[in-house]
LOMIDO-505915 format. One record per residue (C-alpha): chain; x, y, z. Coordinates in nm, 2 decimals, decimal comma, always signed. Example, Ala and Ser with C-alpha at 12.3 -4.5 7.8 and 13.67 -1.06 7.14 Angstrom:
2
{unit=A | px=+1,23 | py=-0,45 | pz=+0,78} .
{unit=A | px=+1,37 | py=-0,11 | pz=+0,71} .
END
This chain:
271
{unit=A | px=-6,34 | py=-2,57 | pz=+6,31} .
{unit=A | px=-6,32 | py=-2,94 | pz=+6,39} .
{unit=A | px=-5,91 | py=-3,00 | pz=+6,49} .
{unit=A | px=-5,71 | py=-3,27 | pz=+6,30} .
{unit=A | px=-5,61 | py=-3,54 | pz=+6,34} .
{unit=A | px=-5,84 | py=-3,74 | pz=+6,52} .
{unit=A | px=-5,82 | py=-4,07 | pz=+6,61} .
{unit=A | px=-6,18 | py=-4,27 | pz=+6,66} .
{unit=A | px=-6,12 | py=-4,60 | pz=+6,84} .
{unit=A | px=-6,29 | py=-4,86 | pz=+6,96} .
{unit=A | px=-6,18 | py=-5,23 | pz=+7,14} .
{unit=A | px=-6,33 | py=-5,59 | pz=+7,10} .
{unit=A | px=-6,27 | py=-5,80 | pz=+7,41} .
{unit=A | px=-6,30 | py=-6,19 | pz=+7,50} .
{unit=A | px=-6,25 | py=-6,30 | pz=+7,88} .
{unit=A | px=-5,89 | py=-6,37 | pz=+8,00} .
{unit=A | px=-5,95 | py=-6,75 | pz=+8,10} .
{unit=A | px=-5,55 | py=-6,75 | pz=+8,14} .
{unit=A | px=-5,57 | py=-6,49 | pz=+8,38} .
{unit=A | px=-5,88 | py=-6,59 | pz=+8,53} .
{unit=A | px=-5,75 | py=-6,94 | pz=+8,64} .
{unit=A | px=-5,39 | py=-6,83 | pz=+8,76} .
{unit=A | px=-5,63 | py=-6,56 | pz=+9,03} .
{unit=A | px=-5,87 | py=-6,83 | pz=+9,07} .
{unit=A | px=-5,59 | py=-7,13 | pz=+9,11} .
{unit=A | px=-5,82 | py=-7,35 | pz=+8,93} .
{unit=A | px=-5,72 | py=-7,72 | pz=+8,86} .
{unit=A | px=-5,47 | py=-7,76 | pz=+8,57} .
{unit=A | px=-5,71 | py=-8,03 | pz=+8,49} .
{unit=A | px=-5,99 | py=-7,80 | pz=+8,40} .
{unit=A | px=-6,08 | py=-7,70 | pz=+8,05} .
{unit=A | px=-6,08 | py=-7,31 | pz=+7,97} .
{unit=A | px=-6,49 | py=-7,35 | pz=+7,92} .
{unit=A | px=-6,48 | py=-7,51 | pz=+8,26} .
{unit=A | px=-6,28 | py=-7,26 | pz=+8,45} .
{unit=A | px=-6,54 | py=-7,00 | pz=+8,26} .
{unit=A | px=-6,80 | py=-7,19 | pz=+8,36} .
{unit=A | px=-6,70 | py=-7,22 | pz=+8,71} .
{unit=A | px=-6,68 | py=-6,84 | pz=+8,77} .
{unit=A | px=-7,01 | py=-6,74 | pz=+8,60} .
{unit=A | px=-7,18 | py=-7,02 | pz=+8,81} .
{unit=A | px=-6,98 | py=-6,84 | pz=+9,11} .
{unit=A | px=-7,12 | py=-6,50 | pz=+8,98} .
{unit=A | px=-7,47 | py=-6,57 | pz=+8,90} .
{unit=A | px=-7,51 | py=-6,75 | pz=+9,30} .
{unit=A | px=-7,39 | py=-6,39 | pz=+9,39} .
{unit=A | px=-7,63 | py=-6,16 | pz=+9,18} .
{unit=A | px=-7,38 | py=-6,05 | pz=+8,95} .
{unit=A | px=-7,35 | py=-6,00 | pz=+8,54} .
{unit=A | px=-7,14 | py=-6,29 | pz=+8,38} .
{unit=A | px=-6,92 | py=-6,01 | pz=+8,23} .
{unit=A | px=-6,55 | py=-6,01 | pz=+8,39} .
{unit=A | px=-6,41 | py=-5,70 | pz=+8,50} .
{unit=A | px=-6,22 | py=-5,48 | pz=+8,31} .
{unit=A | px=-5,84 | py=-5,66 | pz=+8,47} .
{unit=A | px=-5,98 | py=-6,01 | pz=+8,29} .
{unit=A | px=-6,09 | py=-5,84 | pz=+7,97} .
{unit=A | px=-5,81 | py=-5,98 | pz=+7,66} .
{unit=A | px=-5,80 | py=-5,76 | pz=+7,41} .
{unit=A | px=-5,84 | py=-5,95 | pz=+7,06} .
{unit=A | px=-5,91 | py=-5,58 | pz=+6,84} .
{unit=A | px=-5,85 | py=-5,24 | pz=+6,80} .
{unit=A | px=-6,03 | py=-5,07 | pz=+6,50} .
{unit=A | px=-5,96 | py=-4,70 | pz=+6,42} .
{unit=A | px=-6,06 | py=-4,39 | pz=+6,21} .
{unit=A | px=-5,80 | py=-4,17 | pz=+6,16} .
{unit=A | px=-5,87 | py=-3,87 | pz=+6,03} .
{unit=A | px=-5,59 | py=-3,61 | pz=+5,96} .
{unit=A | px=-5,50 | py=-3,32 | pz=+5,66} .
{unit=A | px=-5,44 | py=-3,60 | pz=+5,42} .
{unit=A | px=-5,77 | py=-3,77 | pz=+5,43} .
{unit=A | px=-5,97 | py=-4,09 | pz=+5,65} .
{unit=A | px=-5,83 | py=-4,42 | pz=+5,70} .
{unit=A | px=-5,97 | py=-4,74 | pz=+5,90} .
{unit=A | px=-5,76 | py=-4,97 | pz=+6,04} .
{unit=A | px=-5,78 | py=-5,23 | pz=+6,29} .
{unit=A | px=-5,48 | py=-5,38 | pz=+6,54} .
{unit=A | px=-5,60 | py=-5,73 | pz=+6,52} .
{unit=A | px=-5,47 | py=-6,08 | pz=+6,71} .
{unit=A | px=-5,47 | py=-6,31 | pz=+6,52} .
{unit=A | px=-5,33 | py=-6,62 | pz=+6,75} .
{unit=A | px=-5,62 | py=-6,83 | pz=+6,75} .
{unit=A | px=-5,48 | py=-7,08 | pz=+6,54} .
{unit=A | px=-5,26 | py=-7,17 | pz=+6,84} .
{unit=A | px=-4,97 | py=-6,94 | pz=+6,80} .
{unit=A | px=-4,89 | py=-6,73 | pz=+7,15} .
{unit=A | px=-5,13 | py=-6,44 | pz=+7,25} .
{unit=A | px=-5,08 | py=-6,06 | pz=+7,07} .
{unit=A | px=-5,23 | py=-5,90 | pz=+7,25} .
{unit=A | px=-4,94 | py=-5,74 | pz=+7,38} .
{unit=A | px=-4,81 | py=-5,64 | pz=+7,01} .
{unit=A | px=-5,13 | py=-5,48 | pz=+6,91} .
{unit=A | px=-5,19 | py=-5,27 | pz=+7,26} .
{unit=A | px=-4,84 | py=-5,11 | pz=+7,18} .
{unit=A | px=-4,91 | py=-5,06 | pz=+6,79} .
{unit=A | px=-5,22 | py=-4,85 | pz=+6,96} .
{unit=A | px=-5,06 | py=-4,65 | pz=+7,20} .
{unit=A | px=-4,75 | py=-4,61 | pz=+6,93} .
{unit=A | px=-5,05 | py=-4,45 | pz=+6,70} .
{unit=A | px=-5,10 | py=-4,21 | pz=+7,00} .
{unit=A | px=-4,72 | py=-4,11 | pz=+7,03} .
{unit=A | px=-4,66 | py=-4,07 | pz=+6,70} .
{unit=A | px=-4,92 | py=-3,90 | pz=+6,59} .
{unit=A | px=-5,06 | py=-3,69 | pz=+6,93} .
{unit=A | px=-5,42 | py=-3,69 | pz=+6,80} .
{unit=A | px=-5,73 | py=-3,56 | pz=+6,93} .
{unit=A | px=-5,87 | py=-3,92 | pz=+7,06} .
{unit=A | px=-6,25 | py=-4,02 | pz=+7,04} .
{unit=A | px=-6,45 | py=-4,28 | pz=+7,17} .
{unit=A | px=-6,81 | py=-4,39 | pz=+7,28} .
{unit=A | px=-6,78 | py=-4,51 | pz=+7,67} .
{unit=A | px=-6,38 | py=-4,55 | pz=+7,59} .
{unit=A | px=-6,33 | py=-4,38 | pz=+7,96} .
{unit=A | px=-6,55 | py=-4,61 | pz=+8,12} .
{unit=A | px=-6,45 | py=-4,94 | pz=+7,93} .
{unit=A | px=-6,21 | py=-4,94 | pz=+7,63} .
{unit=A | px=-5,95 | py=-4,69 | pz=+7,81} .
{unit=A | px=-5,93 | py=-4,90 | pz=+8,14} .
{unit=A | px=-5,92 | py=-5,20 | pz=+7,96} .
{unit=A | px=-5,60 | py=-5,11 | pz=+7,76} .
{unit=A | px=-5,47 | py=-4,98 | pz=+8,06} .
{unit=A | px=-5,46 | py=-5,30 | pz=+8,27} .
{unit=A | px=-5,33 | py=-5,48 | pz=+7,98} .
{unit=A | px=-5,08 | py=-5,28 | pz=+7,87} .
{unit=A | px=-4,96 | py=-5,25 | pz=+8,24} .
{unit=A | px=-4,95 | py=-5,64 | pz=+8,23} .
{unit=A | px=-4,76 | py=-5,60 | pz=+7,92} .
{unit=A | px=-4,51 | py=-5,39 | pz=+7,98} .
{unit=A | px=-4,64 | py=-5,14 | pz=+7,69} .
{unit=A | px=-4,47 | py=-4,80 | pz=+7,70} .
{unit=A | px=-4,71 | py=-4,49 | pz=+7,63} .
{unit=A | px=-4,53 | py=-4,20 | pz=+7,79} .
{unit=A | px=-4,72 | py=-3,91 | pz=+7,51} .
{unit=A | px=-5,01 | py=-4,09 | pz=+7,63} .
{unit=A | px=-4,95 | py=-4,05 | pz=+8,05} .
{unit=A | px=-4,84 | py=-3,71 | pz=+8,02} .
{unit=A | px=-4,96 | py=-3,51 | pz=+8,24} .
{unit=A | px=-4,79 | py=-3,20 | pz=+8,22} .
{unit=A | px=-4,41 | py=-3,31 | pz=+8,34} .
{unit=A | px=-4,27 | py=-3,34 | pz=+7,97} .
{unit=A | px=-4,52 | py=-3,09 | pz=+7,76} .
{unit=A | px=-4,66 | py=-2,83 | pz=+7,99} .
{unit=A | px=-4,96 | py=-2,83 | pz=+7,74} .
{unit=A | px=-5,04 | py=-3,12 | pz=+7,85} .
{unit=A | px=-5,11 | py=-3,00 | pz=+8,19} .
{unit=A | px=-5,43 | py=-2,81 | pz=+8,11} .
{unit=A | px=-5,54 | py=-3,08 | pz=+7,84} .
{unit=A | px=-5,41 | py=-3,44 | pz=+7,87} .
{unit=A | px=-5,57 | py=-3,79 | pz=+7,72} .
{unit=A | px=-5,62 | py=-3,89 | pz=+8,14} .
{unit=A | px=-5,80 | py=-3,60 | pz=+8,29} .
{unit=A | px=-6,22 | py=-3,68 | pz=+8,23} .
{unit=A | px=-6,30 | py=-3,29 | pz=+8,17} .
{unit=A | px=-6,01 | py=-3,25 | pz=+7,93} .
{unit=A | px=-6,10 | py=-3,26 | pz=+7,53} .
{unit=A | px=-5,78 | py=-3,47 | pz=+7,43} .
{unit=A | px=-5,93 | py=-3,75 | pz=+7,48} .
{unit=A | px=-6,33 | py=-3,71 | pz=+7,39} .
{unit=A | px=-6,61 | py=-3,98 | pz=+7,53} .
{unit=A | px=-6,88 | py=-3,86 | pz=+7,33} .
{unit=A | px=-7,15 | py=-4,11 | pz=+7,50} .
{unit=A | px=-7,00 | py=-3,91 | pz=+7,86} .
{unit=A | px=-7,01 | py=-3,60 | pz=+7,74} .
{unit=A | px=-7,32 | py=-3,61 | pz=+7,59} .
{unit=A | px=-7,47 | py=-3,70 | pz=+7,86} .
{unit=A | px=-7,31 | py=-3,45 | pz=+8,08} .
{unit=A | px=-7,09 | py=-3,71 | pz=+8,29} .
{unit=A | px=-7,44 | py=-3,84 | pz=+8,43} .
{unit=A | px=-7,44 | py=-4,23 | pz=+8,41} .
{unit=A | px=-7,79 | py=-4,25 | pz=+8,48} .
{unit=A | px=-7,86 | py=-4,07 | pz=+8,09} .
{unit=A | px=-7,59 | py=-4,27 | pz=+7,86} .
{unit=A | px=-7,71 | py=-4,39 | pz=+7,58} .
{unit=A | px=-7,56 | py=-4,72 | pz=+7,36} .
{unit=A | px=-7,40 | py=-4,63 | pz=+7,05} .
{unit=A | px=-7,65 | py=-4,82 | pz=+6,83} .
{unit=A | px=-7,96 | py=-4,69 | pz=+6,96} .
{unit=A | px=-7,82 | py=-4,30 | pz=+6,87} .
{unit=A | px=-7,64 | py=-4,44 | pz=+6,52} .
{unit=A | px=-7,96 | py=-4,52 | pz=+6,43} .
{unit=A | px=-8,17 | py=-4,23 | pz=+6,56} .
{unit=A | px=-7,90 | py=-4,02 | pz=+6,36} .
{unit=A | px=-7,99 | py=-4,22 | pz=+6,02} .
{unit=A | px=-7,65 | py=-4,43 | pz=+6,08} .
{unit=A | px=-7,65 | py=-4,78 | pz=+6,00} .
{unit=A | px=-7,58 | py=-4,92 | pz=+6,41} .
{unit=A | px=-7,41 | py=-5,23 | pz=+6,43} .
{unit=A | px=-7,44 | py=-5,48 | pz=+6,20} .
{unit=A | px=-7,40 | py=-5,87 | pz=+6,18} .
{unit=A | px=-7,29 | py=-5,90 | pz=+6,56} .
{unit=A | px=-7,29 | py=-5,73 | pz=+6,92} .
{unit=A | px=-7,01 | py=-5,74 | pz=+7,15} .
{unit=A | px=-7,22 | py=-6,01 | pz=+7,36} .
{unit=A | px=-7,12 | py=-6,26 | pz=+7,02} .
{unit=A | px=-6,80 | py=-6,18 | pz=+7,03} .
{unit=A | px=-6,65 | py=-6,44 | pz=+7,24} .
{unit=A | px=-6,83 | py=-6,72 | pz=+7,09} .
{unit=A | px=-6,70 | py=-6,54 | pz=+6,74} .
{unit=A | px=-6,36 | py=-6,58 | pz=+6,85} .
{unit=A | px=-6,33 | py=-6,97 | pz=+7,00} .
{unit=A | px=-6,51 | py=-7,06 | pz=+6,62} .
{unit=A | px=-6,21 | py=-6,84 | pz=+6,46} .
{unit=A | px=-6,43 | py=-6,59 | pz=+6,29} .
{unit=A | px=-6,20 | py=-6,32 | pz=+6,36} .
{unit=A | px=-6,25 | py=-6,13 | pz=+6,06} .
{unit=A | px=-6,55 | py=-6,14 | pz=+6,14} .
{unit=A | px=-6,50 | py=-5,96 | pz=+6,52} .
{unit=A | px=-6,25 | py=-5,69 | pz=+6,25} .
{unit=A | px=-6,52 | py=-5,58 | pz=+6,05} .
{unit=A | px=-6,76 | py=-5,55 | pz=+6,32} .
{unit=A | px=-6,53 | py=-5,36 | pz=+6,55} .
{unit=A | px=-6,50 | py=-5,13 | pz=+6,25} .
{unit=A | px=-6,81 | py=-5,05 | pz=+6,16} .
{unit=A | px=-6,89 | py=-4,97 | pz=+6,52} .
{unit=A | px=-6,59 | py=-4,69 | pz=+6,50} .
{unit=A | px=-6,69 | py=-4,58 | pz=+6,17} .
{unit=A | px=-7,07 | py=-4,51 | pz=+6,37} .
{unit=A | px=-6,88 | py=-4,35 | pz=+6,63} .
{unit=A | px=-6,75 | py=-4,12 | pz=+6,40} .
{unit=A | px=-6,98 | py=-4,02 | pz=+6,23} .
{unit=A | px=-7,16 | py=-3,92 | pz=+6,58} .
{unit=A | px=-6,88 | py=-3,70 | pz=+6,61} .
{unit=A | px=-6,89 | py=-3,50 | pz=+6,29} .
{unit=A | px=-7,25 | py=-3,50 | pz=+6,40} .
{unit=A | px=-7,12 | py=-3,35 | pz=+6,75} .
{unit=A | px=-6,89 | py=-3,11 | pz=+6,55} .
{unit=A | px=-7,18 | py=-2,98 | pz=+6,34} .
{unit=A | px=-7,37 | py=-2,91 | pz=+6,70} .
{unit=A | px=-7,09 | py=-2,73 | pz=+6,85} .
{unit=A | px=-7,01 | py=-2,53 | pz=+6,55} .
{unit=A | px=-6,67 | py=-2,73 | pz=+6,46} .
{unit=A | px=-6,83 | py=-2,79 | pz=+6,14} .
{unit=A | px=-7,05 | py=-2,59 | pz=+5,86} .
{unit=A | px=-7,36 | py=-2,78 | pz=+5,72} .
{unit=A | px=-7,14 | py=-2,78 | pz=+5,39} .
{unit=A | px=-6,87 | py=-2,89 | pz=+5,57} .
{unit=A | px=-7,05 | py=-3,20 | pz=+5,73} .
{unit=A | px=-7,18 | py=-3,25 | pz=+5,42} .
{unit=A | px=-6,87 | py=-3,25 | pz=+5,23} .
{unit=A | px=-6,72 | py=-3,50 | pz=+5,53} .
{unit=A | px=-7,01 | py=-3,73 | pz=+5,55} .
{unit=A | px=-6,98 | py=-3,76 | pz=+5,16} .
{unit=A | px=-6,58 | py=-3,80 | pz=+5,15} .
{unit=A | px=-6,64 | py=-4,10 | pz=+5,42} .
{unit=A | px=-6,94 | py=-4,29 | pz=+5,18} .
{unit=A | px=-6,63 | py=-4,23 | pz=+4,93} .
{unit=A | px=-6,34 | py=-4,40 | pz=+5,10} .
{unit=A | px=-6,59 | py=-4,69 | pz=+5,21} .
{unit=A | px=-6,69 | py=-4,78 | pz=+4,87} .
{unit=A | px=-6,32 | py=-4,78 | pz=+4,75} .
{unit=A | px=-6,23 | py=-5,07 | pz=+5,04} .
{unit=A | px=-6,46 | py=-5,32 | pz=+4,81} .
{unit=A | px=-6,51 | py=-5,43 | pz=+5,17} .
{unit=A | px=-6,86 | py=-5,73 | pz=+5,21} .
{unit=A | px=-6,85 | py=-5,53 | pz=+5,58} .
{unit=A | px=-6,90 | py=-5,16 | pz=+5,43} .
{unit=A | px=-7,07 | py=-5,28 | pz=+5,15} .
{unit=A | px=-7,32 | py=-5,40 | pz=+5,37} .
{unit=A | px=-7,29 | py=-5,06 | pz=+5,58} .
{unit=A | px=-7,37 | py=-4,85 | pz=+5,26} .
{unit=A | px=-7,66 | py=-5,06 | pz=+5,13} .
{unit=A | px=-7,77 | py=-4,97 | pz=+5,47} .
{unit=A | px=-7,69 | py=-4,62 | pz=+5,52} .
{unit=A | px=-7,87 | py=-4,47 | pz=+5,22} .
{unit=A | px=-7,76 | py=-4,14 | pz=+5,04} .
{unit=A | px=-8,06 | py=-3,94 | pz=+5,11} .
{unit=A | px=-8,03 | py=-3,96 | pz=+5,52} .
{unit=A | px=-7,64 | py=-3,92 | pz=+5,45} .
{unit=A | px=-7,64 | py=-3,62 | pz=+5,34} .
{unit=A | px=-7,83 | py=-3,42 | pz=+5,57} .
{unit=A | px=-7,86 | py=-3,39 | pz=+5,94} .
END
């Protein structure tokens, strides 16, 4: 049987331009775009992506699935500071990792260990977010020894994308191109490439409701996962799949609205 509770998740990032210009000591004179500018010009001339590393990554969302005995719920840890007010990213990394203590859930994600994981880890360190259920390794719960959220070959924290592809970077595959193989919708309206320029026009809604219907894909890969391994029937898959279509028509959401429309019934319901 598939374990409750699970926690999908699944980040949305814009690049730390603070941070960025305090490494890069650029002149207090310079405009955020310009200090940007400056050090994708710098990486281009050198061969590399204009995508910072994971340290100059600011989280702006967290969108989750939580699925325990008492049913599915999305929600999404969202800063909302781009009308001016101060950064919180630091509030909604600890509402994450609070989530994780609180709860102790199975964890799931689509390259989370690669990108989302590390990500909230630098931040959080910046921040001064405590996560001690999270980092333990065994010290305070000696079950956590042989199955913590940190070790890669431990289950408590799941990357499906790395699993699937049996830790072998060379054969990952992006989350949209299997939703969609799998008769899932795949993203819709955006891509994580849109994002920043999504956030400096304050369509942070719209970065929400696209985080979320990425996690929503990613779990729905993982009762697909579950019905591979076993950890769920055909009529339980079945009866999950159709309990999610439920709970995302009740939201009267234009985001799963549009997700439905383009999921339809017939694929749903069987593998």
């Amino acid at each position: 049987m598939a374990t409750w509770p699970v926690l999908v998740f699944d980040i949305e990032t814009i690049p730390d331009v603070a941070g960025l210009r305090l490494l890069r000591d650029a002149d207090v004179a310079l405009s955020e775009e310009q200090v940007l500018a400056q050090e994708v010009a710098l990486r281009a001339a050198e061969g590399r992506s204009d995508f910072l590393p994971h340290h100059l990554q600011r989280v702006v969302t967290i969108s989750c699935v939580f699925r325990g005995g008492e049913g599915l719920r999305v929600h999404s840890f969202v800063d909302r500071s781009r009308d001016g007010g101060a950064s919180e990213e630091a509030r909604i990394v600890q509402l994450f990792f609070n989530t994780i203590e609180k709860r102790v859930p199975q964890l799931v994600s689509w390259n989370g260990g690669g990108f989302d994981l590390p990500v909230l880890h630098y931040r959080g360190l910046m921040h001064g977010v405590v996560a001690s259920k999270y980092w333990d390794l065994g010290e305070d719960d000696r079950e956590f020894k042989f199955n913590n959220y940190i070790s890669r070959y431990h289950h408590r924290h799941l990357d499906l994308m790395d699993l699937l592809a049996l830790y072998q970077p060379r054969a990952n595959a992006p989350l949209d191109a299997m939703a969609r193989l799998c008769g899932l919708p795949g993203k819709l309206g955006m891509d994580g490439s849109a994002v920043h320029a999504a956030w400096l026009a304050g369509r942070i809604e719209d970065i929400r409701r696209y985080c979320e219907t990425d996690v929503m894909n990613t779990y729905l890969l993982y009762c697909r996962y579950q019905l591979m391994r076993g950890g769920l029937t055909p009529a339980e898959h079945t009866q999950e799949v159709a309990m999610v279509r439920g709970v995302l028509a009740a939201l009267r959401e234009p985001h799963w609205d549009e997700y439905l429309a383009a999921w339809p019934a017939a694929v749903a319901a069987e593998p």
